[in-house]
VOGU-3710 file (C-alpha; in Angstrom, 3 decimals, decimal comma):
1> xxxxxxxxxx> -51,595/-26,971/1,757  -55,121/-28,150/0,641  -57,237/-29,614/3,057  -60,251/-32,366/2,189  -63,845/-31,939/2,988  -67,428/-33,253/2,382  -69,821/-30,318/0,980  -73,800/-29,683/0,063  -75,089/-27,879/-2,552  -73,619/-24,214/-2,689
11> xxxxxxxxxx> -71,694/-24,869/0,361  -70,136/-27,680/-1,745  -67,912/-24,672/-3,610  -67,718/-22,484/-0,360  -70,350/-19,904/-1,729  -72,811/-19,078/-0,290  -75,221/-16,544/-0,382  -73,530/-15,669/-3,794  -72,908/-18,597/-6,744  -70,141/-17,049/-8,962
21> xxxxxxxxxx> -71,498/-17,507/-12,444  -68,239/-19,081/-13,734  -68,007/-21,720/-10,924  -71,873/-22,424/-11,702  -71,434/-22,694/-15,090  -68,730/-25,687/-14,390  -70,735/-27,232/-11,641  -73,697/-27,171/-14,150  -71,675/-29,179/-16,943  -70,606/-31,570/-13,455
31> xxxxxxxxxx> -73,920/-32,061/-12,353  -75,194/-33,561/-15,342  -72,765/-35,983/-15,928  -73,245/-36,590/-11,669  -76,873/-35,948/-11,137  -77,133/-38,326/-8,436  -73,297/-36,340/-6,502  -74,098/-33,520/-5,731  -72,266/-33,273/-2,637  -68,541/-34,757/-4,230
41> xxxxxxxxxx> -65,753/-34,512/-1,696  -63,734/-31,821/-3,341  -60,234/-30,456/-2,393  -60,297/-27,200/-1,578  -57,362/-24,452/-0,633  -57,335/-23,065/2,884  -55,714/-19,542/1,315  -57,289/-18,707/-1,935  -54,632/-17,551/-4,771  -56,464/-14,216/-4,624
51> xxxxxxxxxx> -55,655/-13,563/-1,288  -52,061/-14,771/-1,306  -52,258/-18,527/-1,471  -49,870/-20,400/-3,173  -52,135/-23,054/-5,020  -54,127/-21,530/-8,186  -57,032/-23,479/-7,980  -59,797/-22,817/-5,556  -61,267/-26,441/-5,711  -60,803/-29,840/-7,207
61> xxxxxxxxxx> -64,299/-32,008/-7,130  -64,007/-35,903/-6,998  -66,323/-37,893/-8,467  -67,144/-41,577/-8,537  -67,575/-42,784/-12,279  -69,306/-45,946/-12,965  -67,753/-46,553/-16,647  -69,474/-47,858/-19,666  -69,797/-51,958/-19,807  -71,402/-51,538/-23,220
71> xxxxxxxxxx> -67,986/-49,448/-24,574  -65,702/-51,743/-21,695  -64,916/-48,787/-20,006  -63,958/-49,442/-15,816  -65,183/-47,657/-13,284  -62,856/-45,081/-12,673  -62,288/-41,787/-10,249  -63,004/-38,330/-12,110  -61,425/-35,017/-10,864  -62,116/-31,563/-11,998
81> xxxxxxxxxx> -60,616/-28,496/-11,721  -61,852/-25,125/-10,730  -59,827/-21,844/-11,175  -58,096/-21,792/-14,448  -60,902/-20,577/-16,091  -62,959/-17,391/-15,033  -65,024/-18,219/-11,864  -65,778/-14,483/-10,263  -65,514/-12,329/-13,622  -64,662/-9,120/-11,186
91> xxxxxxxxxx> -60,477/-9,526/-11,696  -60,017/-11,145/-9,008  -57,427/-13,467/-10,592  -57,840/-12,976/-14,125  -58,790/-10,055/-16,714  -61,779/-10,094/-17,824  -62,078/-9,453/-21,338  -65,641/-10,703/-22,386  -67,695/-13,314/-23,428  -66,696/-14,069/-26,627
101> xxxxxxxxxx> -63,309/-15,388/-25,911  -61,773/-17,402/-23,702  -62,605/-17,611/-19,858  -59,348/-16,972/-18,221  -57,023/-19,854/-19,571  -60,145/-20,789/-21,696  -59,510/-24,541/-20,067  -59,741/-26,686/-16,505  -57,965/-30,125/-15,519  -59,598/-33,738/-15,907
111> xxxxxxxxxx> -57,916/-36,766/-14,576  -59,563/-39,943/-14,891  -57,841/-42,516/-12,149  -58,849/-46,486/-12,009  -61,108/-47,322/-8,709  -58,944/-50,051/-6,864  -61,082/-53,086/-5,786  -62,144/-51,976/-1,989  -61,327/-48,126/-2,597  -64,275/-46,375/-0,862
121> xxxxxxxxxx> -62,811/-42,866/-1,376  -61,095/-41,403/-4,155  -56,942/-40,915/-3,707  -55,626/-37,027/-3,057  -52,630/-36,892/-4,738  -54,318/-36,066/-8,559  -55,451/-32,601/-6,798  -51,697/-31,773/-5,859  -50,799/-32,905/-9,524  -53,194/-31,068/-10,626
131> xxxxxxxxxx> -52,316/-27,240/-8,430  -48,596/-28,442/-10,098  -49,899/-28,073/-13,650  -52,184/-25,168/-12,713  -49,046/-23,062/-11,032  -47,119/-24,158/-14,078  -49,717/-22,230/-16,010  -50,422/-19,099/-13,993  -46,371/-18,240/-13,707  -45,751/-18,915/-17,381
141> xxxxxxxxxx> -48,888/-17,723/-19,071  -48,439/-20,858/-21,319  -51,357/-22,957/-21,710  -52,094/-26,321/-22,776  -53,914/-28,018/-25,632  -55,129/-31,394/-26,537  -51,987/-33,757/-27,543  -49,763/-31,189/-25,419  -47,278/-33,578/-23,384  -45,839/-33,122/-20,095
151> xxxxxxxxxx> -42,649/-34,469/-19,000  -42,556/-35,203/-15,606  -39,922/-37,455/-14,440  -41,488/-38,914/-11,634  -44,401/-41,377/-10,836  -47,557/-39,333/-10,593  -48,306/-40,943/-7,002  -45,044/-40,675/-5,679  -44,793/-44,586/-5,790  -42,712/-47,045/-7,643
161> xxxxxxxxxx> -44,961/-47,044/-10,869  -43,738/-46,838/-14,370  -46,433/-43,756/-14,868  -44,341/-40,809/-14,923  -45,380/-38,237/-17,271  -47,941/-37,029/-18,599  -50,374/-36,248/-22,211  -53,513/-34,277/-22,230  -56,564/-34,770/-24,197  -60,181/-34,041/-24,432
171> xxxxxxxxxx> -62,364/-35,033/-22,004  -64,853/-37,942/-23,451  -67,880/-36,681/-21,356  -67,503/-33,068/-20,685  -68,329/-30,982/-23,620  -67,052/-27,505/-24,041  -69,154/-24,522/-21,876  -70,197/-21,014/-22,489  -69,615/-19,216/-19,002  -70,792/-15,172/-19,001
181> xxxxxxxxxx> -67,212/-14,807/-19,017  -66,051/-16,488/-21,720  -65,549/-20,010/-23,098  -64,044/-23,011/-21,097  -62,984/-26,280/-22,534  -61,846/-29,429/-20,421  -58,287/-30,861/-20,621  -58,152/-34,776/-19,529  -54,523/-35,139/-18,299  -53,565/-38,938/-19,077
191> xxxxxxxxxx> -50,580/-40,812/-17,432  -47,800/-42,377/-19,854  -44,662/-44,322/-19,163  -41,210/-43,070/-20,383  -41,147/-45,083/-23,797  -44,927/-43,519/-24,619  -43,720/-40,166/-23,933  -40,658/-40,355/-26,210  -42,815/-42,448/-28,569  -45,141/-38,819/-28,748
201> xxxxxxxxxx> -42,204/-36,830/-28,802  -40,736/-38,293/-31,566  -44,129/-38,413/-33,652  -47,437/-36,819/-32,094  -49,599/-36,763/-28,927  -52,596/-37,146/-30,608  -51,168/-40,457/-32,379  -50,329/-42,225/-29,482  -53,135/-41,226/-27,571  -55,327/-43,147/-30,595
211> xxxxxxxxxx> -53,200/-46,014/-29,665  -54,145/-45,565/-26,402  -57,706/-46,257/-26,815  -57,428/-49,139/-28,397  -55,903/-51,148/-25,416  -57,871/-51,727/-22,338  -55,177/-51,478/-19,835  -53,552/-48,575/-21,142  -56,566/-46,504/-20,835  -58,958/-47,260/-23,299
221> xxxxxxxxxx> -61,729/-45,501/-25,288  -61,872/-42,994/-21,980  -57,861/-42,897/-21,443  -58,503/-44,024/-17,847  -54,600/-43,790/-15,815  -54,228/-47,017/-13,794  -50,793/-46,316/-11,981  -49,845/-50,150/-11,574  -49,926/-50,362/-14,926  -46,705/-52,446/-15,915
231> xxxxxxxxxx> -46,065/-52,453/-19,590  -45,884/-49,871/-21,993  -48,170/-50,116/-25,799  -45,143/-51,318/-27,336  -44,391/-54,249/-24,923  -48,355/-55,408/-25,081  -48,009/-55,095/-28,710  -45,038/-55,043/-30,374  -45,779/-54,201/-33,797  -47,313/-50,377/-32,624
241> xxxxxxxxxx> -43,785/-49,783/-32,300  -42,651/-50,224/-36,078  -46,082/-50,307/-37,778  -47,051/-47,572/-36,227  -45,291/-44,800/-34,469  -41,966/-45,446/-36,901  -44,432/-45,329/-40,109  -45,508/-42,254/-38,917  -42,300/-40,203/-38,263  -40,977/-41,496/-41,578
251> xxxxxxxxxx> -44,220/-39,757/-43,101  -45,012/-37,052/-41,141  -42,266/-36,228/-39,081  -42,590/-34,680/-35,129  -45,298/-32,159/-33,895  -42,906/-31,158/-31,063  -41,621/-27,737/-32,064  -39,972/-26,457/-29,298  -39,090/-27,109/-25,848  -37,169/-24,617/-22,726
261> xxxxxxxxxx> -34,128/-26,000/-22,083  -30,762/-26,013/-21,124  -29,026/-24,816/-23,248  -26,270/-22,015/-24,519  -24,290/-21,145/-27,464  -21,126/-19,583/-27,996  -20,001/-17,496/-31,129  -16,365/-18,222/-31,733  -16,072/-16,211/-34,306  -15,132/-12,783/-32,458
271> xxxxxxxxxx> -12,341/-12,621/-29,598  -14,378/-13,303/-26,316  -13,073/-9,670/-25,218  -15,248/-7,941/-27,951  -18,116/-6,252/-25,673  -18,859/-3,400/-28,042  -20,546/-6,205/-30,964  -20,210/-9,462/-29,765  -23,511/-10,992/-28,828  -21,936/-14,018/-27,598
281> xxxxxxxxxx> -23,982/-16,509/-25,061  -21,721/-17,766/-22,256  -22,426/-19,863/-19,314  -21,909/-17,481/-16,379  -22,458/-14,490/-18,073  -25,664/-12,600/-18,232  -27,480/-12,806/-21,774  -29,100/-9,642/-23,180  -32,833/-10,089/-23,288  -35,104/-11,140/-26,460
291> xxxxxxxxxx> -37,038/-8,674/-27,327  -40,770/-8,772/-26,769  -41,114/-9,462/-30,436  -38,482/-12,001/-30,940  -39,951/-13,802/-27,447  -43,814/-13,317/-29,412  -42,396/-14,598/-32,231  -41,048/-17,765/-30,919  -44,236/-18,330/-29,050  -46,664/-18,042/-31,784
301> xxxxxxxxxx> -44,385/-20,321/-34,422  -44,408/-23,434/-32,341  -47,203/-25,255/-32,403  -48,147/-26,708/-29,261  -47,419/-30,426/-27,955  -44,551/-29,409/-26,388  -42,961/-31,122/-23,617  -42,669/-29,764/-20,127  -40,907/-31,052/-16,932  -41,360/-29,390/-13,785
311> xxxxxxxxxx> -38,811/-31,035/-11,902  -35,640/-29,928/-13,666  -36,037/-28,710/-17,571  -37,931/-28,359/-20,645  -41,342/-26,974/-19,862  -43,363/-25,851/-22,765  -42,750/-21,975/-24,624  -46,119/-22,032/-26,795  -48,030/-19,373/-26,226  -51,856/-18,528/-25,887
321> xxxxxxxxxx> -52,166/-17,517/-28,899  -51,374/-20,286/-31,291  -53,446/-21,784/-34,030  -53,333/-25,427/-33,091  -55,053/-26,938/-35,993  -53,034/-25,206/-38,808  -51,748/-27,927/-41,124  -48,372/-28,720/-41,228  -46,467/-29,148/-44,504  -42,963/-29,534/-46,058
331> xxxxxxxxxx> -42,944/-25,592/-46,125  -43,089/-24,499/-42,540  -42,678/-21,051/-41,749  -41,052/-19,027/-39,190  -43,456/-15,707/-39,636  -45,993/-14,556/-36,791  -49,229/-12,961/-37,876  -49,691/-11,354/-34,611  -46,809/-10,723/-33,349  -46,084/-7,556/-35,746
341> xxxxxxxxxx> -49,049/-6,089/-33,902  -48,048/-6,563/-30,741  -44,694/-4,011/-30,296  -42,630/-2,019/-32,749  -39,652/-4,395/-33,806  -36,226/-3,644/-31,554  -33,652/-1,952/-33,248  -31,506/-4,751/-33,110  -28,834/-5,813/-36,039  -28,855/-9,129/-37,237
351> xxxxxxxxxx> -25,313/-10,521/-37,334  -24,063/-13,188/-39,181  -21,785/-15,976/-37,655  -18,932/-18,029/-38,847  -18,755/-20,119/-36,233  -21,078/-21,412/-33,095  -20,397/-23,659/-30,226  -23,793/-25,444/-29,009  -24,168/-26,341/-25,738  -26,728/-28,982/-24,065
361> xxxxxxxxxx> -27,553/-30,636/-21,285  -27,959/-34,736/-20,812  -31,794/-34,510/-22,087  -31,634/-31,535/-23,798  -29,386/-33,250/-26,245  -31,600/-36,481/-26,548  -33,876/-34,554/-28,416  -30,838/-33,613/-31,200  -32,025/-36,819/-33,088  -35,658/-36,543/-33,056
371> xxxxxxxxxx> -34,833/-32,032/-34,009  -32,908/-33,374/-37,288  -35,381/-36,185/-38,102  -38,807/-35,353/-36,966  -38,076/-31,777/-38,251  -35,380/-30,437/-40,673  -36,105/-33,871/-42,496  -39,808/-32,859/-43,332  -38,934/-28,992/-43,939  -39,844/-27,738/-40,783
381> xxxxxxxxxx> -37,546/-25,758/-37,401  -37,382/-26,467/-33,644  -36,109/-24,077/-31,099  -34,837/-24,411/-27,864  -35,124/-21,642/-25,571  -32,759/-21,293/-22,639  -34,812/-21,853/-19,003  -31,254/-20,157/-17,204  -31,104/-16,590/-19,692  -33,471/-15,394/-22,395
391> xxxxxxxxxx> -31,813/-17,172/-25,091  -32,584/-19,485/-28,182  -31,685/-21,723/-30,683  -33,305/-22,472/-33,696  -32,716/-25,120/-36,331  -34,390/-24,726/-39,865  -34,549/-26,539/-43,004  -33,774/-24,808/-46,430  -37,618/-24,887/-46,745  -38,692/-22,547/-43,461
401> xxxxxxxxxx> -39,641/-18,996/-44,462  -39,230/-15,997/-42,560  -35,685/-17,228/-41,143  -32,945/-14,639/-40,905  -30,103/-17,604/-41,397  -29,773/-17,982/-45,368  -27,787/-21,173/-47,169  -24,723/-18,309/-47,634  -25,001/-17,629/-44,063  -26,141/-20,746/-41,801
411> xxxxxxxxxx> -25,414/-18,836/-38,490  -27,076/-16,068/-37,789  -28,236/-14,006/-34,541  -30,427/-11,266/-33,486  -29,360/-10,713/-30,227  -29,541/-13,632/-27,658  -31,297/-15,468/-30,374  -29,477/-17,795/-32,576  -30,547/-19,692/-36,304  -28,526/-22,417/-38,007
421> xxxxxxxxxx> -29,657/-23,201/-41,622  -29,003/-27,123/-42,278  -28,928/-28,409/-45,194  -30,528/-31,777/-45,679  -26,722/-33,518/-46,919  -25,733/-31,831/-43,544  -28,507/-33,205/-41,355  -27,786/-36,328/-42,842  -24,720/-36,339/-41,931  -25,154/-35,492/-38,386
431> xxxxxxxxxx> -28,129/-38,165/-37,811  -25,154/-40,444/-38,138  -22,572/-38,908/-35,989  -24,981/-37,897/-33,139  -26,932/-41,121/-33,089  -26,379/-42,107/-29,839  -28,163/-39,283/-28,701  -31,260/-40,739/-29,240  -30,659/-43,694/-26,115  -31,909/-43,271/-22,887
441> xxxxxxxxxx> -29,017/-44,514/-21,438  -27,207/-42,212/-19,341  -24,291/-40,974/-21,317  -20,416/-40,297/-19,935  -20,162/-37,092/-19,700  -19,143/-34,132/-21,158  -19,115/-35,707/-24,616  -18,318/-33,314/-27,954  -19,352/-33,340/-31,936  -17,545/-31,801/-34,195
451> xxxxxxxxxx> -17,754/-30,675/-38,123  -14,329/-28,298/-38,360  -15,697/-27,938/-42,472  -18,887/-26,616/-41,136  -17,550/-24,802/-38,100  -19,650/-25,954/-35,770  -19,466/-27,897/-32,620  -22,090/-29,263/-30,070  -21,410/-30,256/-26,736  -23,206/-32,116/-24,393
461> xxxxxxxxxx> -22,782/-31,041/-20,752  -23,809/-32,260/-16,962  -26,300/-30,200/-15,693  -24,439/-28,926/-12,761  -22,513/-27,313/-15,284  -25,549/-25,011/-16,193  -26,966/-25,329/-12,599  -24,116/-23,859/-10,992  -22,312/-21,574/-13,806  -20,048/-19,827/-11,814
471> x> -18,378/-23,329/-10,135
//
């Protein structure tokens, strides 16, 4: 585990003779926001990552932040990581690839906490949050982008608060640094309750971040977490709810791409004893893998904000790579610009379908509503990719290029990787029958959809069904 210290100067990182130009570069950006801290206490692991340890980042400063009266911003607690950028630029923990790109992830951790009245010392637990979201990171290779949003499922502190997940954001005071190793950028992470989360889910990080600001206790201009926070946006002010977030779904639809899931699909259209062609996806069976194009491919199309839950499912499957700015219209697009360039395509057939069987868990199926609405609706696809076998499903409109499912043939699959084509009278159609989907109530389950005329069925399963496959 970490342990907490005081430090001085150099000896406040654990370097000395030797200041690692990465870690000084951060420290530099630190110390002038915190001229007068020079010594922060800072969280530090006893077992570097490099040498075996399980927690990714070497330190986590924590500072004492005064606010802004003239912008009503409260004094607050700021933490910053160190270690998912470059610090050492020798390989110790990542590649170094020059100075022009990125610097490792190319980002660290921010968390901005509210200062209790009497607290004389900042709280700990934000630096285990924090080596969470960092391991999250180094085992996936998936990084994390401003709007991004992190489903949790659990109050940040461990307490009884209504703070349980998580968006991320630019940092209002630290600017982005040049490092000899590359480029580093600084990710605020910003507590939300359950209703904010969906509310970003269903429309956009960035949008309800914006809301964000405006109220005082829900973070303000400097999305500042306070964890006894007791009502959500939309109970402080009702009309966000419909004047707002609902506006903006109706007109722009959902950022959120993709998730991991759980998640299979059956094809019922071949005998189940057909090894020789049948790719079909079965709980307890062992799915053939994506390719490394196919799994590229899915990586660069979704755009990031995805949502990511460390406790159970649906962690994020963007990639590095991703253009997070490209503008989103009614003619999305399922092509990769890199990904040709990566690996020569697998010689593997696409086959079409006549039939599929959809499978889901509890909250993997919530987001059925918001894949049909938020998406198909405004010409666009969402995938889910399987977190128990390297498998996918992806949904796309009639307007998404580069799909291999076609209007003639809705169901297609190359490999483990599954299309359906919906047509908007179709999706239509099933916004009504799976509406339910969209409560947070806990549903009886296992409950089943149907549409014989379409051949196609979804069910939504317990998770010990895809926990334990083989019971």
């Amino acid at each position: 585990m970490d342990e907490i210290r005081p430090n001085s100067g150099a000896q406040a990182h654990g370097l000395v003779p030797l200041f690692p130009p990465g870690l000084q570069a951060i420290y530099g950006e630190c110390r002038r926001l915190y001229p007068d801290q020079a010594n922060p206490l800072q969280v530090t692991a006893i077992v570097k990552y490099w040498l075996g340890g399980p927690d990714p980042l070497d330190y986590i400063s924590m500072y004492r932040n005064m606010g802004c009266p003239a912008q009503d911003v409260q004094e607050h607690w700021h933490y910053v990581s160190f270690g998912l950028s470059d610090l050492y630029g020798d390989n110790r923990v990542h590649e170094f690839t020059g100075a022009d790109g990125p610097s490792g992830f190319g980002f660290e951790l921010t968390f901005r906490l509210k200062r209790e009245e009497g607290e004389t010392a900042p709280p700990t637990w934000p630096a285990e949050l924090m080596q969470g979201l960092a391991r999250y990171v180094f085992q996936s290779e998936n990084t994390f982008c401003s709007g991004d949003h992190v489903s949790w499922h659990s109050p940040l502190d461990n307490s009884e608060s209504r703070i349980q997940h998580m968006l991320l954001t630019e940092d209002p005071q630290m600017h982005p640094i040049q490092t000899p190793f590359g480029t580093v950028s600084f990710l605020q992470i910003v507590g939300v309750c359950a209703e904010e989360l969906q509310a970003a889910q269903q429309w956009n990080g960035q949008g309800i971040l914006e809301l964000m600001r405006g109220i005082r206790i829900a973070g303000g201009p400097w999305l500042i977490t306070d964890m006894r926070r007791g009502e959500t946006i939309f109970e402080i002010d009702p009309h966000l709810q419909q004047e707002r977030v609902d506006q903006g779904i109706e007109t722009e639809g959902s950022n959120l791409s993709g998730v991991s899931a759980k998640c299979v699909w059956d094809d019922l259209s071949r005998p189940p004893d057909d090894e020789e062609d049948s790719r079909s996806i079965c709980i307890g069976s062992q799915p053939r893998r994506l390719s490394n194009k196919d799994t590229e491919q899915i990586r660069e199309t979704l755009r990031k904000g995805l949502e990511f839950n460390s406790k159970t499912a649906l962690p994020p499957i963007s990639g590095q790579k991703q253009n997070h700015d490209r503008a989103q219209s009614r003619k999305d697009s399922l092509d990769s610009e890199s990904s040709a360039a990566i690996v020569p395509h697998e010689l593997v057939r696409t086959r079409q379908l006549e039939s599929v069987h959809l499978k889901f868990n509890q909250e993997s199926g919530t987001l059925l509503p918001l894949c049909l609405r938020g998406r198909l609706l405004h010409g666009r696809h969402f995938t889910y990719k399987s977190i128990n076998g390297d498998t996918a499903i992806t949904f796309v409109s009639t307007g998404v290029e580069g799909a291999f499912a076609t209007e003639e043939h809705p169901y297609a699959a190359h490999g483990p990787w599954l299309q359906i084509l919906l047509t908007e009278e179709f999706v239509e159609q099933m916004l009504g029958d799976l509406h339910e989907l969209g409560s947070q109530d806990e549903a009886k389950l296992p409950k089943e959809y149907s549409w014989p005329e379409k051949k196609l069925k979804i069910s939504i399963l317990p998770d010990s069904v895809f926990d334990n496959p083989l019971q």
